[in-house]
N, C-alpha and C positions, 0 to 999 in steps of 0.2 A: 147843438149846431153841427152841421155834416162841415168837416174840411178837407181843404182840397188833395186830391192823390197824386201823388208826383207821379206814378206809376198809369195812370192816364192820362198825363200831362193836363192837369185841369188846371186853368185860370179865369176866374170869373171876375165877367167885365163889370166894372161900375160908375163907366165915365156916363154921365147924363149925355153929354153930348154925341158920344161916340152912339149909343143907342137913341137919339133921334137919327143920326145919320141912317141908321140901317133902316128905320121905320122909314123914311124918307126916301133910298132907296130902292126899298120893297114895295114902295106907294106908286111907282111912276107907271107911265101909261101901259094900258094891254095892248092887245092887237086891234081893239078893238079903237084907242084912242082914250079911252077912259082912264084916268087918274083914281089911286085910291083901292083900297082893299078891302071895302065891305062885299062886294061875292065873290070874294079868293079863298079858295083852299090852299092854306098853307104846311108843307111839310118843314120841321122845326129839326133840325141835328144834333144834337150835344146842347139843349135846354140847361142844362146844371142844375141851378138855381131858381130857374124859372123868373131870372129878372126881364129876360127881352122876353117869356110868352106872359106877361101879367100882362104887358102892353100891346103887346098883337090882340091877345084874346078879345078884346072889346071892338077892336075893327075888322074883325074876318069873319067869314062864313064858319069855317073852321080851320083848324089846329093838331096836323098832328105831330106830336114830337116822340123822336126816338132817343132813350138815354139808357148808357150801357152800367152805369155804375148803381147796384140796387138799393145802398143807401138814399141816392137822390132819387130814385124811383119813389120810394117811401113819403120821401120832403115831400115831393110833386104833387102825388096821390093826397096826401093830407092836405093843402094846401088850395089844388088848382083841381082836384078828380069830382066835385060838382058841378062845374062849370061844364053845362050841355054841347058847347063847339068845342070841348080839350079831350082829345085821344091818346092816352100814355101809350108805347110801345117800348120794353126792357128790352135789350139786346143789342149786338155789335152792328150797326148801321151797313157794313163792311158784308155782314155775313145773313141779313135779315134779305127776305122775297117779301116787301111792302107790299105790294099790288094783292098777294095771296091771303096777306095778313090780314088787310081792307077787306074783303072779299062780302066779308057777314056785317059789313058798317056803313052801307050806302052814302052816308050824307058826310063819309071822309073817303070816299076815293077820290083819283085822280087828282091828284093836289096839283096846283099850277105850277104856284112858286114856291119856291126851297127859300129857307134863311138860316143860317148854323155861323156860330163861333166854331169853329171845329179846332181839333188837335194839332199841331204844328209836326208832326211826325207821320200823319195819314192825310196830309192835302190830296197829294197827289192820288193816291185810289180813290179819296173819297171825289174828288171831282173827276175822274175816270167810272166813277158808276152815275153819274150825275149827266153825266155829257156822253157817255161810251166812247169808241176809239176812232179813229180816223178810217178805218177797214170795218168797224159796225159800231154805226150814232147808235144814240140814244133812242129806238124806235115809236118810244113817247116822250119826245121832250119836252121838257118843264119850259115855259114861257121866261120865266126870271130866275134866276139865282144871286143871291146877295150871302158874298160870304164873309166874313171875319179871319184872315189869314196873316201868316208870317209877312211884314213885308218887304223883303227880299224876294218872295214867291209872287207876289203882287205884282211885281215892278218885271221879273219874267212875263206875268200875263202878258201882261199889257207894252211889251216893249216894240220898239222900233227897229225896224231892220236895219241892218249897220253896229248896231249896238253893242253893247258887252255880254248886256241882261238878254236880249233875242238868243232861244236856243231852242232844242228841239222840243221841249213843253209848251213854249210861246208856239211854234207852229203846231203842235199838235190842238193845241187848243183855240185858236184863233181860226183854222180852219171846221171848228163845230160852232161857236160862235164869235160874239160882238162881246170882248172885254174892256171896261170901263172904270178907273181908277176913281173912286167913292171923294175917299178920305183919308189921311195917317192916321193910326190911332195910336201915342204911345206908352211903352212899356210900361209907366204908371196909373194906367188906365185900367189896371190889374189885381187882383189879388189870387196868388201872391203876382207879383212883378215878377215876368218872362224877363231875360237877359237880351233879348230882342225888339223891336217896336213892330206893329201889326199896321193892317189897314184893313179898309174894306172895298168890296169889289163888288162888282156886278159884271154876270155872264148874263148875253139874252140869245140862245139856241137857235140859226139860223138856217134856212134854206140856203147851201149851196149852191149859190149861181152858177160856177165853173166843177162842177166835183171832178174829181181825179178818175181818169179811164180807169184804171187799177189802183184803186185805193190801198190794196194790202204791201204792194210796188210802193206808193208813195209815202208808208210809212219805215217800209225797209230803208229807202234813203236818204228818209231824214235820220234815222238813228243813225246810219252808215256815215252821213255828211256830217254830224256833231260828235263822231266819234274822237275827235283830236283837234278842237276847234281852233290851234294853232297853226294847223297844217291847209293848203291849198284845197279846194272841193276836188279838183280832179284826183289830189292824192290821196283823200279819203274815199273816194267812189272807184279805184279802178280793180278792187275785189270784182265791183259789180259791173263797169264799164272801161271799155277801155281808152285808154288818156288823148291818146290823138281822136276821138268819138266823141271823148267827153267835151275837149278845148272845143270841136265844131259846133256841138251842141249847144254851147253855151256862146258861141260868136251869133249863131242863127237866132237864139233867142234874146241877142243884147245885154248879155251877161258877161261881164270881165272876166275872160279864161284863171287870172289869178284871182278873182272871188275866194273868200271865205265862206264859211255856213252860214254865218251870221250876217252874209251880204245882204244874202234872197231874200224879198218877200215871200207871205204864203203865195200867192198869185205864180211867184216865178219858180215855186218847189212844184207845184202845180203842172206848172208847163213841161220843166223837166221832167217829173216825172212821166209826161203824155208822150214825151218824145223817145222814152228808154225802152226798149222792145230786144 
């Protein structure tokens, strides 16, 4: 039996529940209105075990999972490497070119939806190559993402402006898509048991109504404005603007001159940023 590496933070999940949730999640409707993953391509992240692709594989078109530790590559292959819709891919998800990889496997490209338990120490890049940045999306974006994260990291997605948990990950990522709190999953839902409780989440990659005139702008100020989420927005932004500009701007747009970062909506990072020249 393979056990788990501290050293890739592996914890493999075996709540029954918790993996209906994800299957459940991963099932809801396309663009097109349809429920359900029988013609999905799905890309798999940190499989493990292969407890959540035993259960995909029999509802999808295909399967591909990418896993960086080559002991479980080995599980995998003995195990799931018959099954005509399951694609192994070894290596660091972080550092793998998918699309070039697919290239010579027709009937696994362009995978719609992503689902991954992933690492508690690479959320953040791994859903930064998943979504791309606010200055350059994801210029194929996946329809669905359902992921398995920290949640503490969860509860940033998906938080509300005003809040504690709103910062500048929640706008960065709320302005690519629609984040949607699943379920809690916790800490004993584990082997071995993280010191933390997880959830799962659903991103679904959206068309930009309002995008930002200068997207590369509107990321500078959000990192600039969460610089010192203690301190007033004008005291944080006047490297970039200047204080009596900034108080205007923020009267014109209906914004409390004494606002924090964590006041704005994306909508009102948005405006500000259209209005900074």
């Amino acid at each position: 039996m393979v056990k788990p590496r501290r050293e890739l933070a592996q914890h493999w999940l075996k709540s029954e529940k918790a993996l209906n949730d994800i299957i459940q999640a991963a099932s809801s409707k396309n663009n097109n209105g349809e429920a359900g993953l029988k013609a999905t391509r799905i890309l798999e992240i940190g499989p493990g075990t292969g407890i959540l692709t035993r259960r995909l594989l029999p509802l999808v078109q295909s399967l591909v999972a990418v896993e960086v530790d080559p002991d479980l590559c080995k599980l995998l292959t003995k195990n799931l490497g018959k099954k005509e819709n399951f694609l192994l891919l070894q290596g660091d998800f972080l550092s793998l070119d998918i699309p070039s990889l697919l290239a010579g496997f027709p009937e696994f490209q362009n995978p719609s939806r992503v689902v991954a338990n992933i690492p508690y120490n690479i959320t953040g890049p791994i859903i930064a190559k998943l979504l791309g940045k606010i200055s350059c999306p994801n210029p194929q974006p996946y329809e669905l993402i359902v992921l398995l994260i920290q949640k503490e990291v969860a509860q940033r997605l998906v938080a509300k402006p005003g809040t504690k948990t709103f910062g500048a990950l929640t706008v960065r990522v709320q302005y690519l898509a629609e984040c949607h709190m699943v379920s809690i999953v916790p800490a004993k839902a584990f082997y071995p048991v993280p010191k933390v409780d997880s959830a799962i989440i659903s991103l679904r990659p959206r068309n930009i109504e309002i995008p930002a005139n200068n997207p590369k702008q509107l990321e500078t100020i959000v990192k600039l404005g969460f610089g010192a989420k203690r301190k007033m927005l004008r005291n944080n932004l006047q490297s970039l603007i200047e204080r009596d500009r900034l108080t205007q701007l923020l009267e014109q747009l209906h914004i409390n001159p004494q606002a924090r970062a964590e006041d704005l909506s994306v909508q009102q990072w948005i405006a500000l940023s259209n209005q900074c020249k």
